[in-house]
C-alpha positions in Angstrom: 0.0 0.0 0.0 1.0 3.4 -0.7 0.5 6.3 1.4 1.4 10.0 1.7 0.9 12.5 4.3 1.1 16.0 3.8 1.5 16.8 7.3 2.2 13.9 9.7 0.8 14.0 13.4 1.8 10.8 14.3 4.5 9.4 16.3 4.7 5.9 14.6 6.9 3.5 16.6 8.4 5.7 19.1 9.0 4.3 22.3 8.1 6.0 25.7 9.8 6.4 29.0 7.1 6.0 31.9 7.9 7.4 36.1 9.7 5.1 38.1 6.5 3.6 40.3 6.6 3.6 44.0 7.3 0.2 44.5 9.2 -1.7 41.4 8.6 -5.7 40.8 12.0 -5.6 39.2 11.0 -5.8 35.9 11.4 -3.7 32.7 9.0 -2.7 30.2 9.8 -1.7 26.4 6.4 -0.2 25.2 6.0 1.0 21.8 3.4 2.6 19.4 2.0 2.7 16.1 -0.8 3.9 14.0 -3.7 6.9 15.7 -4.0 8.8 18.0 -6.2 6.6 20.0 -3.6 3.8 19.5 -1.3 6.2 21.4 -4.0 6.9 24.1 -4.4 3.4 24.9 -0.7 3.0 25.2 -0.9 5.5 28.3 -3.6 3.2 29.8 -1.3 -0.1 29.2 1.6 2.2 30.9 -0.7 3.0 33.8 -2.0 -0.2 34.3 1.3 -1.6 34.5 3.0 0.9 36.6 0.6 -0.1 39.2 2.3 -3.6 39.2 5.6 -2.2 39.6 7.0 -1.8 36.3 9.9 0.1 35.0 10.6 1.1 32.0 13.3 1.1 29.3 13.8 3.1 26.3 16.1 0.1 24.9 14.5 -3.3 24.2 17.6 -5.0 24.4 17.1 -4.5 28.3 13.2 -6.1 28.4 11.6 -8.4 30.5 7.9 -7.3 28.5 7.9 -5.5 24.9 4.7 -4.4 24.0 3.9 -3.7 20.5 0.2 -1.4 20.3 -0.7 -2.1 16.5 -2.7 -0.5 13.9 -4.7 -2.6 11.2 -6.3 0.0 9.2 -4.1 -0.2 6.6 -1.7 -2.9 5.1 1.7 -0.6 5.5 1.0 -0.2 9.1 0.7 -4.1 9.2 3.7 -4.7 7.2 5.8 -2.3 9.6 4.7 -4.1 13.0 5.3 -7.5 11.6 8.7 -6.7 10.5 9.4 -5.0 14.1 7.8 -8.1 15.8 10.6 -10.2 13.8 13.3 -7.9 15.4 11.8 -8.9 18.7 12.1 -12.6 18.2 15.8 -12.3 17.4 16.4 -10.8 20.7 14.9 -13.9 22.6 18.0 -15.7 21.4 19.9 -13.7 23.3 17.4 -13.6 26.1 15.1 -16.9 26.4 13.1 -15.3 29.2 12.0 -12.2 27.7 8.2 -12.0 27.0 6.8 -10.4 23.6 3.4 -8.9 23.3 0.6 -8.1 20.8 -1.5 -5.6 21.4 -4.4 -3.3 19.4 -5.9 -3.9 16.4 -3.3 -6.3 14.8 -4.1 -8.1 18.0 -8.1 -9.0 17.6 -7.6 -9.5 13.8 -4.5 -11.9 13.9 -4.1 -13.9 16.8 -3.8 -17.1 15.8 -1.6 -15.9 13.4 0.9 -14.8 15.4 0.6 -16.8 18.3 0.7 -20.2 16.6 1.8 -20.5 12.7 4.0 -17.8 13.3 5.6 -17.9 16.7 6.1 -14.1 16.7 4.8 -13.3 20.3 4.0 -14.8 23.6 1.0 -12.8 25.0 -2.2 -11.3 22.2 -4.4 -8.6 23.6 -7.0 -6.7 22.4 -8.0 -3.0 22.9 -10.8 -4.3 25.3 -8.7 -6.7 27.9 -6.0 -4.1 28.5 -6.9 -4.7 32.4 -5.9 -8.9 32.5 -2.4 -8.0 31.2 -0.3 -8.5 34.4 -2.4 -11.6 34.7 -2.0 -12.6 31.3 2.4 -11.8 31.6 2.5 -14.3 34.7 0.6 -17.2 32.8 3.5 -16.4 29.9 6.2 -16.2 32.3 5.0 -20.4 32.9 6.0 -20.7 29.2 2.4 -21.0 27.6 0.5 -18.8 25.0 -1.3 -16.1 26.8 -4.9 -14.4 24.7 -7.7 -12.5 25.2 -9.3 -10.6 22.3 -12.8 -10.5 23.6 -14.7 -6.7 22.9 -16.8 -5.5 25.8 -19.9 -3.2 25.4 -19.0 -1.5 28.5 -14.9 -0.8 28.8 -14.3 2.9 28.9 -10.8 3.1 31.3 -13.1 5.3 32.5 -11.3 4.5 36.1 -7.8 5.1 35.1 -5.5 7.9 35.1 -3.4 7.5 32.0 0.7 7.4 32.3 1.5 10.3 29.9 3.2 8.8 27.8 6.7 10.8 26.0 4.6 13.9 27.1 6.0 17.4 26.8 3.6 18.5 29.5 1.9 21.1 27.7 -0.9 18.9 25.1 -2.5 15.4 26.0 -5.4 13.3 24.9 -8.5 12.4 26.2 -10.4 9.3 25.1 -14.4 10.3 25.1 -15.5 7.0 23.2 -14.5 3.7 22.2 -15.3 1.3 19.1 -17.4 2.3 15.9 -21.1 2.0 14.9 -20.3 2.8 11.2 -19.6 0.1 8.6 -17.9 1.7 6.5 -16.7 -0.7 3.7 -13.3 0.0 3.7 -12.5 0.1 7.5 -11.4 -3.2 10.1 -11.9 -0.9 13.6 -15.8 -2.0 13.6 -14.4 -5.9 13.7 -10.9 -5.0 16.0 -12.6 -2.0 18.6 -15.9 -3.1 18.2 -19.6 -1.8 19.1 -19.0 2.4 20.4 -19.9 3.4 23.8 -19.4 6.5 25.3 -17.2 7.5 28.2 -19.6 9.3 31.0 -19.0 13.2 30.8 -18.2 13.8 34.6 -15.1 11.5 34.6 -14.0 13.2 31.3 -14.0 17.2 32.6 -12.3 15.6 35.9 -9.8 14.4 33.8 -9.4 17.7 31.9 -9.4 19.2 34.9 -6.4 17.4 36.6 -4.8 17.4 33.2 -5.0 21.7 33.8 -3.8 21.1 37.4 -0.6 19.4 36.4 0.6 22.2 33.8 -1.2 20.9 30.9 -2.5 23.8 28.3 -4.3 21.9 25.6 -6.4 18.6 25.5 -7.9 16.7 22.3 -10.8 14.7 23.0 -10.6 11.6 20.7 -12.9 9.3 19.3 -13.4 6.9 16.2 -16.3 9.4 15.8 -16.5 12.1 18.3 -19.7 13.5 16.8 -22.0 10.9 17.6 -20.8 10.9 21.4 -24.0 10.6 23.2 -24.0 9.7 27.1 -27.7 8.3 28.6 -26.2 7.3 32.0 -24.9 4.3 30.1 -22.1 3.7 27.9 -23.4 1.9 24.7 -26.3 3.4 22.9 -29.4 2.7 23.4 -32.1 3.3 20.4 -35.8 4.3 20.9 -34.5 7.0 23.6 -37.3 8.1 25.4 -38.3 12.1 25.9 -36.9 12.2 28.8 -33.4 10.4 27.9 -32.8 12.9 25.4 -33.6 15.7 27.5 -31.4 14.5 30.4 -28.9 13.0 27.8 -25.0 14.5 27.5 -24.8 15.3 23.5 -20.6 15.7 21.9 -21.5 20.1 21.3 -23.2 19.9 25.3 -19.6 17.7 26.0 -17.3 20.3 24.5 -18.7 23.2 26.5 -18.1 21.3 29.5 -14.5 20.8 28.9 -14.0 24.6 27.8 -15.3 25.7 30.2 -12.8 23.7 32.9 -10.4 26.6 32.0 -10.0 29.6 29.2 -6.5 29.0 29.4 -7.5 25.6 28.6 -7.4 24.4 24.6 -9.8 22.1 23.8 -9.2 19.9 19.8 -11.0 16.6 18.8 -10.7 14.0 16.5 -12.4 12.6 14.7 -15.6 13.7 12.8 -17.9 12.5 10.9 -20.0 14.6 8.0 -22.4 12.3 8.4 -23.0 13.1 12.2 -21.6 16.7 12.3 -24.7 19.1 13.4 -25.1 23.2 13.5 -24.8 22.7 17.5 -21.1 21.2 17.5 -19.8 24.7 15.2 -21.9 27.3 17.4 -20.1 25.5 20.3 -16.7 25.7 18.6 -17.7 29.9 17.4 -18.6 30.8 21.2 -15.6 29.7 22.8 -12.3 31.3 21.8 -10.3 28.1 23.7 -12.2 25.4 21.3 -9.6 25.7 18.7 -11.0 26.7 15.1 -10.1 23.5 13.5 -12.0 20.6 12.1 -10.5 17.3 10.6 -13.2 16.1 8.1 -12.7 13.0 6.3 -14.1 12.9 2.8 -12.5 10.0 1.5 -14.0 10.3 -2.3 -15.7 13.4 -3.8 -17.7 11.3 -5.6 -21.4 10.2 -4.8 -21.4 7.0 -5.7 -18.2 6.0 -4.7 -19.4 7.2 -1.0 -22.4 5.5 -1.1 -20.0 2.3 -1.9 -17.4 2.9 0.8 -20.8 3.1 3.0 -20.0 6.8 4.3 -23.8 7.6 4.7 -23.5 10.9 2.6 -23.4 12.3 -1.0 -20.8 15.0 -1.9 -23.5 17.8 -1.6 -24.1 16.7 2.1 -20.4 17.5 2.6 -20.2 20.7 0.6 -22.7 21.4 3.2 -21.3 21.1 5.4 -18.3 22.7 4.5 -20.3 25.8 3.9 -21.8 25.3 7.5 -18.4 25.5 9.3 -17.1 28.6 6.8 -20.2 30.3 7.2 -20.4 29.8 11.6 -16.8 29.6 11.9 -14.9 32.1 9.0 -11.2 31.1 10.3 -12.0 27.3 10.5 -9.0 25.2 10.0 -10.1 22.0 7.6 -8.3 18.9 7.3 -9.2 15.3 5.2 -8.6 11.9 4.5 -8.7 10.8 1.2 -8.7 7.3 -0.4 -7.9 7.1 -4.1 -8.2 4.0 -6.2 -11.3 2.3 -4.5 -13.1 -0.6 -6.4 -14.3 0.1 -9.8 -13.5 4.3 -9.3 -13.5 5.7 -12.9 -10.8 8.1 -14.0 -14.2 10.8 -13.5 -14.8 9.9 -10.5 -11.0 10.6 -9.5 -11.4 13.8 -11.4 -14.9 14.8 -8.9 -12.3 14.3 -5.8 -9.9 16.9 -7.3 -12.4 19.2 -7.9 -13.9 18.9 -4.4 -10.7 19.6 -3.1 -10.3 22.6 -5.4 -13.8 24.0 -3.7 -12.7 23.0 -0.3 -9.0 24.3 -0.2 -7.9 21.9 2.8 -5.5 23.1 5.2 -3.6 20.0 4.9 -4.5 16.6 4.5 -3.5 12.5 5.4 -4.4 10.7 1.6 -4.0 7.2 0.6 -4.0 4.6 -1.9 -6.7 2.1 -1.7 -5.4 -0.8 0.1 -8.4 -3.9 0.4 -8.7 -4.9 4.1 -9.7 -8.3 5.4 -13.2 -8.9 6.9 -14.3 -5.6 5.6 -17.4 -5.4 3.6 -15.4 -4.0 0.5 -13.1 -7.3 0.4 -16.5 -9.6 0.7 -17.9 -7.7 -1.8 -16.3 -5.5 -4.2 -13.3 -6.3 -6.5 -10.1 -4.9 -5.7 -9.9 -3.7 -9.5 -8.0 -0.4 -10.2 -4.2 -1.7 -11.2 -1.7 -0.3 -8.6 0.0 2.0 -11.5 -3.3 3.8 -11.6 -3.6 4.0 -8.1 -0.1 5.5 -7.6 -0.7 8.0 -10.1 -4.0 9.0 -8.9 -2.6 9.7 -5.6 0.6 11.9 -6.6 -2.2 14.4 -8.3 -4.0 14.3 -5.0 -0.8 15.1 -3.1 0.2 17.6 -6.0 -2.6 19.4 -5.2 -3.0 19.3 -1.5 0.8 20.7 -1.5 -0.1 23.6 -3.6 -3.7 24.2 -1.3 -1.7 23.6 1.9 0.8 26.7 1.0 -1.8 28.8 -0.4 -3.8 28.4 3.2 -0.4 29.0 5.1 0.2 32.0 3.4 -3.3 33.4 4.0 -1.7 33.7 7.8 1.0 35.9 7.1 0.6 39.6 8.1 -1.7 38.3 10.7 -1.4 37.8 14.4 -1.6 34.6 15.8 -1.8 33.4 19.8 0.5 30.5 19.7 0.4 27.4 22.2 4.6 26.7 22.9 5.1 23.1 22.5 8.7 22.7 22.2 12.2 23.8 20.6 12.3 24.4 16.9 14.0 21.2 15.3 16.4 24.1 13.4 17.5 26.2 16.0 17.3 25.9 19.9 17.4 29.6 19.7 13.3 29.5 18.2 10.3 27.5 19.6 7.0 26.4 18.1 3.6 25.7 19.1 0.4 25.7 16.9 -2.3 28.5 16.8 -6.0 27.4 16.8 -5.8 26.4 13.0 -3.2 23.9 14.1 -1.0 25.9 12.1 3.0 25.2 12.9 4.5 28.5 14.2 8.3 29.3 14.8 9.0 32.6 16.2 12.7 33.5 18.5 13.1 31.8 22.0 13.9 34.9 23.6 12.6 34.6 27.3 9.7 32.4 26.4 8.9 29.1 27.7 7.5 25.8 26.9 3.4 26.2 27.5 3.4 29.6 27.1 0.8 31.3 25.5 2.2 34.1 23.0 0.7 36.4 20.4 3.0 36.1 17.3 2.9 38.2 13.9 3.7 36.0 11.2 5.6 37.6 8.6 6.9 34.8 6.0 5.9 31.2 5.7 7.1 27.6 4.4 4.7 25.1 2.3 2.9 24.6 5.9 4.7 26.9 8.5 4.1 30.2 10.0 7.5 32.0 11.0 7.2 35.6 13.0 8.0 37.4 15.8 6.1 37.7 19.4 4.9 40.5 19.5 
């Protein structure tokens, strides 16, 4: 599979140093991460969980008693990576008969017999739902046998636990607001691997922003498969047929938001992921009325072409995203807008290629994460449809896309210069320790001079040149 991002927000397999607990069990723990942003939330859950057992950690594998590996499945070059970092792991048990090797995430549910048996690549398989039986499940490995458990709960939030925060830099940290997927869309495995979605109860979610705010932290992004069809009824999975009275009492994603802003003003509030399908009129007046929701949506489109969306099984038409795209430009004018794009799904005509360029020629993205078609097992697409447009095509059809999203991302990046923008400090320029950079609410990269400002600071910058997709000024 090919891919290209435009602008990369991942932090695909890098590995995390957690606190040394209270009391240690002597044991070292390599833990490391691939694939979304939830991927890298419930990595901070598998850190916490096993802190609490006494584990230490180590930031070279070499020195392991337990390697973790949290997986993505979503695409086949995410697959391809783990499973050649999972052989890596497996020379190093030469070396080391005793150390233990673990599956976790998405990989985990969809190939466990896989690895566990005709493979031999790990010792211990665990899915995104049992994250709690792991010290259980390391001591029944440590006996020398197979230890599994994949099964997907209609109920586990981690609600309870306070995440480890994982590589932080102490200023931006995620919150997880629901788990698992009720869309089908054709193309997608989490459905199968995360399974039915349920919602995280609001109160625990605002306490956690709140400690989050306590500790030093200046921005939060509430994360979701599909944040816009959070819904909380005093129970986590949904429930259809609410009653009058459920709705009225019910905790909606725009009534969740305010909440959370309203924890601090010094407090930034993102969230990913949204749906067009689910995003209402109530989620942007939210976004409008409060200057610390950040102006910035990431709306995946995936085709600009109707029928092709009615394929993948999106549940809207082009026009219903043009409508909304109109929606957030009209309620919110600055709005940040962001996409995922596949290119080269079953049976898409070279027209049909040509309607996604000229939605993204109406739309002007910000930037963008686009892809290559790459068929999925279990989905409905691979039961269904035939994998027909030849990879040449496929590659070529996604460097137009990119083309094009390159020459939109600079245009919208140089729309910012000459204006001021209040920048959130994350950390020191890559090119000079004598600049920093932080985002402003568009999720725009600044770089401004150091001077006597510090990481988490707030500071009001005047752009006055730019890169393809970065801001550079002066504070002002």
């Amino acid at each position: 599979m090919s891919e290209h991002k435009v602008i990369d927000e991942s932090k695909q397999g890098e590995a995390f140093m957690i606190e040394q607990p209270v009391v240690s069990n002597g044991k070292k723990l390599f833990l490391e991460s691939y694939g979304c942003a939830m991927n890298f939330s419930d990595s901070e859950i598998v850190a916490s969980i096993l802190k609490d057992k006494g584990f230490t950690t180590t930031q070279d594998f070499n020195e392991a008693d337990v390697i973790f590996v949290n997986t993505c499945a979503i695409r086949e070059g995410a697959e391809q990576r783990v499973r050649k970092r999972l052989t890596d792991f497996k020379r190093a048990k030469k070396n080391n008969p005793d150390l233990i090797v673990g599956v976790l995430g998405c990989m985990a549910e969809r190939l466990k017999s896989q690895f566990l048996e005709q493979e031999k690549l790990v010792d211990i398989v665990v899915g995104p739902d049992a994250y709690r039986s792991l010290p259980e499940l390391i001591e029944i490995a440590e006996t020398g046998q197979n230890a599994i458990n994949v099964l997907l709960s209609k109920e586990e939030t981690y609600a309870d636990i306070a995440p480890v925060r994982l590589g932080s830099n102490g200023v931006t940290a995620f919150i997880s607001i629901t788990r698992g997927c009720d869309n089908m869309c054709a193309f997608c495995v989490v459905p199968f691997t995360r399974g039915r979605e349920r919602s995280r109860d609001p109160e625990t979610i605002v306490k956690e922003a709140q400690d989050l705010f306590a500790e030093g932290y200046r921005e939060v992004t509430l994360l979701g498969q599909n944040v816009d069809s959070y819904l909380w009824t005093g129970g986590g999975l949904k429930k259809d047929n609410l009653s009058h009275e459920e709705l009225n009492n019910a905790t909606t994603f725009s009534q969740l938001l305010e909440k959370v802003a309203l924890v601090n003003p010094d407090l930034r509030v993102r969230f990913s992921t949204s749906h067009p399908k689910d995003m209402n009129d109530d989620v942007l007046y939210t976004i409008a009325k409060y200057e610390n929701i950040c102006s910035y949506i990431h709306l995946p489109v995936q085709s600009g072409n109707s029928r092709i969306l009615e394929m993948m099984n999106r549940g809207y038409t082009r026009e219903w995203y043009l409508n909304r795209i109109d929606a957030i430009r009209k309620i919110i004018p600055d709005c940040g807008i962001s996409m995922d794009i596949i290119t080269g799904f079953c049976s898409e005509t070279e027209e049909e290629h040509q309607d996604t360029l000229s939605l993204m020629e109406t739309v002007k993205y910000d930037f963008g994460y686009m892809f290559a078609y790459s068929e999925r097992p279990k989905t409905l697409a691979e039961r269904k449809y035939k994998d027909d447009v030849p990879a040449e095509i496929k590659s070529r059809r996604l460097a137009e896309i990119v083309e094009l999203q390159l020459k939109h991302s600079a245009e919208r990046t140089k729309e910012g210069v000459g204006k001021v923008h209040r920048v959130l400090v994350e950390g020191i320029s890559k090119k000079s320790k004598e600049e920093l950079f932080g985002r402003n609410s568009q999720s725009t990269v600044v770089v401004f001079p150091k001077e006597n400002f510090k990481i988490g600071d707030y500071v009001t910058v005047l752009a006055d040149r730019c890169t393809g997709g970065t801001l550079i000024g002066k504070a002002i």
